[in-house]
Biopython code that builds the backbone (N, CA, C, O; Angstrom):
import numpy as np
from Bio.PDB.StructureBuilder import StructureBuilder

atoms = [
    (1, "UNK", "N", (0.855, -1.163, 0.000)),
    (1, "UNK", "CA", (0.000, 0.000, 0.000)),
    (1, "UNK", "C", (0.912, 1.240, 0.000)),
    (1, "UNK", "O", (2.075, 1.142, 0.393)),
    (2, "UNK", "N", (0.400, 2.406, -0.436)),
    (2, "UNK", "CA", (1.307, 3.534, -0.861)),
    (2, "UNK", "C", (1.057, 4.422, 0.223)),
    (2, "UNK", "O", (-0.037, 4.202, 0.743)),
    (3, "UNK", "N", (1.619, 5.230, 0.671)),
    (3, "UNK", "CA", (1.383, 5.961, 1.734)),
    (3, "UNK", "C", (2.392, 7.213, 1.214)),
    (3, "UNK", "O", (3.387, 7.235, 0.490)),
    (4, "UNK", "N", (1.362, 8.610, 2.213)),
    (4, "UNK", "CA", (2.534, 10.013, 1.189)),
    (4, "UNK", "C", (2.385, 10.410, 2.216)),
    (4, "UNK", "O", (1.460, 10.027, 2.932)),
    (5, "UNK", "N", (3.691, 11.726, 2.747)),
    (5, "UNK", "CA", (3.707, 11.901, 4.189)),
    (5, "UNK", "C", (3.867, 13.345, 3.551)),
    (5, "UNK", "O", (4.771, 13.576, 2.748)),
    (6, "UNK", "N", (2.902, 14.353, 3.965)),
    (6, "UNK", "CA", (3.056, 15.875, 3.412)),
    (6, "UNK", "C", (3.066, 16.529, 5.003)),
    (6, "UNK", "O", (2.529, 16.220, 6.067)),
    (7, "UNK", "N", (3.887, 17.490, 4.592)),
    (7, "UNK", "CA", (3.967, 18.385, 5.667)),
    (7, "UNK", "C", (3.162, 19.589, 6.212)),
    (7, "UNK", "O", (3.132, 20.445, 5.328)),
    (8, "UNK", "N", (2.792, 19.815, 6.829)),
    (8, "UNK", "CA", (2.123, 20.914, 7.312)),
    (8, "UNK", "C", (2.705, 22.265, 8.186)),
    (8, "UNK", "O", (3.357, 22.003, 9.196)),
    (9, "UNK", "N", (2.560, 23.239, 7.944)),
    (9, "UNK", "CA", (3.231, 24.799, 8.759)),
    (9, "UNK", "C", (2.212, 25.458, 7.906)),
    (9, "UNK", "O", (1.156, 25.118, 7.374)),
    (10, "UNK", "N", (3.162, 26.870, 8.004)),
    (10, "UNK", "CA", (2.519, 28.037, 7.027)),
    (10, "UNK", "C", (2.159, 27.619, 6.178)),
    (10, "UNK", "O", (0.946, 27.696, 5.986)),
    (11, "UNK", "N", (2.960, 26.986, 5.257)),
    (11, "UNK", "CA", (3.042, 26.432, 4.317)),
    (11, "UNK", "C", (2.775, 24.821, 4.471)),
    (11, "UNK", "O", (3.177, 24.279, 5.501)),
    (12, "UNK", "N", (2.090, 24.025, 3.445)),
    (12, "UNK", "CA", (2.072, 22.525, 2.746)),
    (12, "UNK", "C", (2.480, 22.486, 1.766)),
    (12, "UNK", "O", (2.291, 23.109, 0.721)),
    (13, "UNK", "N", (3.411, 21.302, 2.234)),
    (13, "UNK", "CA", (4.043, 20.510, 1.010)),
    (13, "UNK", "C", (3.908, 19.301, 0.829)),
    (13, "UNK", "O", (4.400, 18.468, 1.591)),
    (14, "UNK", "N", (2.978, 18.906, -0.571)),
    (14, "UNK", "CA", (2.580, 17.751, -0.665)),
    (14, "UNK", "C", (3.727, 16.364, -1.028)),
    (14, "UNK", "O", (4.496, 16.435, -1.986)),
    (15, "UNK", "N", (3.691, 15.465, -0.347)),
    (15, "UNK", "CA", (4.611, 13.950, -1.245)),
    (15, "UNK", "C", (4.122, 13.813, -2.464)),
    (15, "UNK", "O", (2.969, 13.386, -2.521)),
    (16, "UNK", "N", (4.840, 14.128, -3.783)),
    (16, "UNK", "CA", (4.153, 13.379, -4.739)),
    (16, "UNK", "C", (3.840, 12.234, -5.147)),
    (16, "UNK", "O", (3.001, 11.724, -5.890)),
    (17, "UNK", "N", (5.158, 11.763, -4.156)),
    (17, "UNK", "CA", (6.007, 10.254, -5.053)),
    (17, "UNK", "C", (5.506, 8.876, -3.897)),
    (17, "UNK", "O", (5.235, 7.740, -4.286)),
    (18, "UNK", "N", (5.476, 9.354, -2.381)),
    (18, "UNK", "CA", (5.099, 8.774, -1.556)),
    (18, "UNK", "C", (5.887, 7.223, -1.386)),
    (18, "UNK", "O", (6.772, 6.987, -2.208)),
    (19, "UNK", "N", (5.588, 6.200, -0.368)),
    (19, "UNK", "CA", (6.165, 5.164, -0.266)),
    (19, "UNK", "C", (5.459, 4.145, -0.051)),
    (19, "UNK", "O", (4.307, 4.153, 0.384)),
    (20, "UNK", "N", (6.159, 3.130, -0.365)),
    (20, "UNK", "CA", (5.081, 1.767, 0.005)),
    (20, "UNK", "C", (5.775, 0.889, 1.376)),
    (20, "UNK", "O", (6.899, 0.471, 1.657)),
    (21, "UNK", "N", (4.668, 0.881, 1.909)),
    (21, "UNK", "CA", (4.867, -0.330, 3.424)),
    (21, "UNK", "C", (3.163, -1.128, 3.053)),
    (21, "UNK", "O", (2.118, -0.861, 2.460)),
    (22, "UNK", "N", (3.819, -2.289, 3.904)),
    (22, "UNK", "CA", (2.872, -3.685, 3.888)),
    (22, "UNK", "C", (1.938, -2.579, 5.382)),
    (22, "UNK", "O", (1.067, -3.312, 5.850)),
    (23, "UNK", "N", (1.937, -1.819, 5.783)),
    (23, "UNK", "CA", (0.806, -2.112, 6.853)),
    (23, "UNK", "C", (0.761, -0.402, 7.330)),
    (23, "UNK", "O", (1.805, 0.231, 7.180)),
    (24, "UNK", "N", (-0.518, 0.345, 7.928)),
    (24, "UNK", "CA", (-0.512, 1.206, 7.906)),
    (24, "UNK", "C", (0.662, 2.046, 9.126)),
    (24, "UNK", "O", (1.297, 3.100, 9.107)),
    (25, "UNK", "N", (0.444, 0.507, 10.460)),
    (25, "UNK", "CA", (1.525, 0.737, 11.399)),
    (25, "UNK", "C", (2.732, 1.167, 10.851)),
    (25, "UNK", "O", (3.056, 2.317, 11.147)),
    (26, "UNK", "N", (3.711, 0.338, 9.903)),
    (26, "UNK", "CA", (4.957, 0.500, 9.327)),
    (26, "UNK", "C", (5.195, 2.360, 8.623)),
    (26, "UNK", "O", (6.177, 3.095, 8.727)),
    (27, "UNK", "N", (3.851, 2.602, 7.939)),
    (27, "UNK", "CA", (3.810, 4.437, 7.596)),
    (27, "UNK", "C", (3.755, 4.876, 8.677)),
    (27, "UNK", "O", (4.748, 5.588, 8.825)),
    (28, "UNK", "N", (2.940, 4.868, 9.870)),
    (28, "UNK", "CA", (2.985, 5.823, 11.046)),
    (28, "UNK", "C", (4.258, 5.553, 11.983)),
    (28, "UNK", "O", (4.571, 6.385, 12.835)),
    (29, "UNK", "N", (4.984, 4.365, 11.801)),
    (29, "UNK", "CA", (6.459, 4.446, 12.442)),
    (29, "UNK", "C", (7.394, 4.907, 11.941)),
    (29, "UNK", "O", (8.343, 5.103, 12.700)),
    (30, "UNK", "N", (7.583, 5.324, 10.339)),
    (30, "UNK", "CA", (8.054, 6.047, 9.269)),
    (30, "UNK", "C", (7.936, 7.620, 9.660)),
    (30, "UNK", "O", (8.860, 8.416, 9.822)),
    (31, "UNK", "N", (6.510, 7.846, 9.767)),
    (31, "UNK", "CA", (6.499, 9.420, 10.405)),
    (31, "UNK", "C", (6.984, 9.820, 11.697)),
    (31, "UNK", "O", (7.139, 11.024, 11.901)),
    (32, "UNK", "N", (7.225, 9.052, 12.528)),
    (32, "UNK", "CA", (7.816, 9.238, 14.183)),
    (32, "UNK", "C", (9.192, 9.747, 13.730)),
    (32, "UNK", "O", (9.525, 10.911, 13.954)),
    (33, "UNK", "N", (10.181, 8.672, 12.944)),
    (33, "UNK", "CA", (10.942, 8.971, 12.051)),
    (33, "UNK", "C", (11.517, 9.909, 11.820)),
    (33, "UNK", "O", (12.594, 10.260, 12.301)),
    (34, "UNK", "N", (10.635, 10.626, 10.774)),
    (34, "UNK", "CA", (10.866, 11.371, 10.210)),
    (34, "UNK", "C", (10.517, 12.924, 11.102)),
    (34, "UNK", "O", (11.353, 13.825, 11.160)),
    (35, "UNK", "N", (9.623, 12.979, 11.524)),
    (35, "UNK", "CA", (10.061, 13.558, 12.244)),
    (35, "UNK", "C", (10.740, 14.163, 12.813)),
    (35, "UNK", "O", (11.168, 15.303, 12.633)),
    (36, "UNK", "N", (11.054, 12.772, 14.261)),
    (36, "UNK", "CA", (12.916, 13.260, 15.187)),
    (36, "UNK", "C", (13.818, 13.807, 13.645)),
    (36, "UNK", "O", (14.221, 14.969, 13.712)),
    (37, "UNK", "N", (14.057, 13.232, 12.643)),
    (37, "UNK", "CA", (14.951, 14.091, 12.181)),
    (37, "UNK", "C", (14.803, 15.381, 11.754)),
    (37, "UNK", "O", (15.827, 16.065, 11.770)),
    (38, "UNK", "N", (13.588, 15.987, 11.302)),
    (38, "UNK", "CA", (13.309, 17.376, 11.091)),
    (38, "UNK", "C", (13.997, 18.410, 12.663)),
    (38, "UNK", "O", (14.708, 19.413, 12.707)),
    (39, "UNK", "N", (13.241, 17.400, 13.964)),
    (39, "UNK", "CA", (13.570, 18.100, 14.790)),
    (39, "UNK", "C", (15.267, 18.488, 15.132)),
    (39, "UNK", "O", (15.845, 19.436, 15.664)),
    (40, "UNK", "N", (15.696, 17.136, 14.481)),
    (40, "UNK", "CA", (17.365, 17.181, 14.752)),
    (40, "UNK", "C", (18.095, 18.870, 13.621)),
    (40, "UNK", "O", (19.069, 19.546, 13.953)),
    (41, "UNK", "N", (17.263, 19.081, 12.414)),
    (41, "UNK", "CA", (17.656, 20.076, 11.674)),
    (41, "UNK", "C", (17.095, 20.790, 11.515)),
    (41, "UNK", "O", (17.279, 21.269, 10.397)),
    (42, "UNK", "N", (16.072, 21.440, 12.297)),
    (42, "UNK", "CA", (15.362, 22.517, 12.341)),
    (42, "UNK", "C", (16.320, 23.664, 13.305)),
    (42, "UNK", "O", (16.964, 23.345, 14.304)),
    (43, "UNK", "N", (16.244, 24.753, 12.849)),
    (43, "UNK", "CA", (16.936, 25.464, 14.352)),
    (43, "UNK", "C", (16.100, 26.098, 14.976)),
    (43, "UNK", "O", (16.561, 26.421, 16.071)),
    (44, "UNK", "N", (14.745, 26.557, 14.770)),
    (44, "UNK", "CA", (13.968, 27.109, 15.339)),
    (44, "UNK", "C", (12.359, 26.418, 15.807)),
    (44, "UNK", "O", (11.452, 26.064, 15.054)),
    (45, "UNK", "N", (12.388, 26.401, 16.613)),
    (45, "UNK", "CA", (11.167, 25.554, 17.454)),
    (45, "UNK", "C", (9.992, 26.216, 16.778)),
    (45, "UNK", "O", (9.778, 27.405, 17.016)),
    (46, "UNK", "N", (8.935, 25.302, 15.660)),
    (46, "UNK", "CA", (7.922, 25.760, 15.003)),
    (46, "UNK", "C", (6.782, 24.670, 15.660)),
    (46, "UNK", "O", (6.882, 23.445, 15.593)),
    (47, "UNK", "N", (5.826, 25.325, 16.223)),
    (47, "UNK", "CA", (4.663, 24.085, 17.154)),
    (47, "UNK", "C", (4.015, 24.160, 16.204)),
    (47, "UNK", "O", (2.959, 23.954, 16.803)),
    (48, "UNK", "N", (3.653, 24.301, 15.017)),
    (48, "UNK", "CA", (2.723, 23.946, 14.261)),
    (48, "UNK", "C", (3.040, 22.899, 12.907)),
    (48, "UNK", "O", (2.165, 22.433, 12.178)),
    (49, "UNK", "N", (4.032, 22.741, 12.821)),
    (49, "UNK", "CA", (5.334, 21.847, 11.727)),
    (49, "UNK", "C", (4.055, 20.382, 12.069)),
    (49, "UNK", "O", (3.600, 19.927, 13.118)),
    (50, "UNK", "N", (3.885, 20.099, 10.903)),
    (50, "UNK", "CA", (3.342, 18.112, 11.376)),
    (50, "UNK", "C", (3.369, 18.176, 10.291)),
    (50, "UNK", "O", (3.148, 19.120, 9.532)),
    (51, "UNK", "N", (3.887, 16.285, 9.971)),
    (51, "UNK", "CA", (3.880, 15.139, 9.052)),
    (51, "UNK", "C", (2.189, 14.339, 9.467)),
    (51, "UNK", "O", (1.688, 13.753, 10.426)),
    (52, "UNK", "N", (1.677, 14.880, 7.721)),
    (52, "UNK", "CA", (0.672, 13.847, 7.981)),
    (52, "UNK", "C", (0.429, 13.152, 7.198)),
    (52, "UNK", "O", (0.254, 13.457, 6.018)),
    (53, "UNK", "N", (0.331, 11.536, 7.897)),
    (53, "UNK", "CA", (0.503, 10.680, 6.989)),
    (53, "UNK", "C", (-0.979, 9.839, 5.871)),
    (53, "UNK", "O", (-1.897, 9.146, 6.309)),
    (54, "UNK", "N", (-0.772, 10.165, 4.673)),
    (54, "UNK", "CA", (-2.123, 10.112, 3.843)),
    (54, "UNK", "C", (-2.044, 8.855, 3.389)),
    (54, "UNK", "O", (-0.995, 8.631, 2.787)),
    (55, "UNK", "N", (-2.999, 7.707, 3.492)),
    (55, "UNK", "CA", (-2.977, 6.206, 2.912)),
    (55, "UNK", "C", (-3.298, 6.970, 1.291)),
    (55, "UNK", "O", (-3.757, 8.074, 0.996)),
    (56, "UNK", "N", (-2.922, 6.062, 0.638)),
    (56, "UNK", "CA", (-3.514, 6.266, -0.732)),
    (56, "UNK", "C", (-5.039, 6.190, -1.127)),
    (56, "UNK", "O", (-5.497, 7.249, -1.557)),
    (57, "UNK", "N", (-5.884, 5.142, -1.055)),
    (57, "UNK", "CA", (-7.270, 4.964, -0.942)),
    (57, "UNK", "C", (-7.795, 5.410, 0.426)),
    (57, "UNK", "O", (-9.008, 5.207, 0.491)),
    (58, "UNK", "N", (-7.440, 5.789, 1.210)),
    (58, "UNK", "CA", (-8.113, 6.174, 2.640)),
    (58, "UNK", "C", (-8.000, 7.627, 3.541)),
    (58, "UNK", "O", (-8.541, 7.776, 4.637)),
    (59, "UNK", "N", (-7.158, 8.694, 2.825)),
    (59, "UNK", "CA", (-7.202, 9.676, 2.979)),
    (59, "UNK", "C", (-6.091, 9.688, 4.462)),
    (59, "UNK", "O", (-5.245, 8.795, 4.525)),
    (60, "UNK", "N", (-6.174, 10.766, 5.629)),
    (60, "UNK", "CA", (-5.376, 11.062, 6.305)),
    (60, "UNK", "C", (-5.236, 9.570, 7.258)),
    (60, "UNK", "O", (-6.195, 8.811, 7.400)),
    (61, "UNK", "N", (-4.182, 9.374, 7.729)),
    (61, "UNK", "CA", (-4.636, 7.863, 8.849)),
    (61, "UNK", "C", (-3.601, 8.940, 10.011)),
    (61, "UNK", "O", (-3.911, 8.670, 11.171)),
    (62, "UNK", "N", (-2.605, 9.935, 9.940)),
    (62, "UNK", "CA", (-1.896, 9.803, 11.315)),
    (62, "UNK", "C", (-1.148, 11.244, 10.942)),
    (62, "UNK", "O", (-0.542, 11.592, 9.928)),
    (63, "UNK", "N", (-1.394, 11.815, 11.972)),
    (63, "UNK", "CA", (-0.879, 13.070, 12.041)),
    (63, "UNK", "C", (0.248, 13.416, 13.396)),
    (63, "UNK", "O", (-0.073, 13.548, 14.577)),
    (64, "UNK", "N", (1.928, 13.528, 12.681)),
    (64, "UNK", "CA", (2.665, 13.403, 13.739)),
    (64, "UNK", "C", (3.433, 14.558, 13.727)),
    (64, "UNK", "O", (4.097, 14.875, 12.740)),
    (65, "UNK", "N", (3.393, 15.269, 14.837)),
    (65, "UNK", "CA", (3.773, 16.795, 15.036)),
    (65, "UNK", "C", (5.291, 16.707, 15.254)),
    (65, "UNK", "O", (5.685, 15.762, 15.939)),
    (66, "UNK", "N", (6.270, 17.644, 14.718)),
    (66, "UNK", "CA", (7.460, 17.409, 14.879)),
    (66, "UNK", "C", (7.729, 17.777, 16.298)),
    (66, "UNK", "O", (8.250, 17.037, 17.134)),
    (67, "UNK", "N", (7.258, 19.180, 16.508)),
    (67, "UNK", "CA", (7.926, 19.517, 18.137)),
    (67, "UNK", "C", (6.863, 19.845, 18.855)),
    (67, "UNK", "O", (6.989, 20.139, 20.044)),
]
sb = StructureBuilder()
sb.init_structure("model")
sb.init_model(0)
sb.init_chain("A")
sb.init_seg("    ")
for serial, (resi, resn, name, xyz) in enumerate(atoms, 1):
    if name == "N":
        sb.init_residue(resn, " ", resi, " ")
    sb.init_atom(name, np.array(xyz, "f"), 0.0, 1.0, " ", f" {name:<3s}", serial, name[0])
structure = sb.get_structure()
């Protein structure tokens, strides 16, 4: 199953290309992920920054806030 992880702030930026995992768990442990690393290269603390993660046929399944 395809899963696209777009970002959210001021600004959205959509995944075009997105990724495939066998299970929706495996995308929402992908976004925890991804995440910690935004937080590792961000320099400025933004509380509104989230990865949310969109199934392909099922629309949003998991919304994971960076900080």
């Amino acid at each position: 199953m395809r899963f696209f992880f777009n970002t959210h702030d001021k600004l959205k930026i959509q995944d075009e290309l997105g990724r495939e995992f066998a299970a929706p768990s495996e995308a929402v442990a992908f976004a925890k992920h991804l995440a910690a690393d935004l937080r590792c290269l961000e320099t400025a603390v933004r509380p509104a920054l989230a990865i949310e993660v969109v199934a392909e046929n099922a629309g949003c399944i998991h919304r994971e806030l960076v900080f």
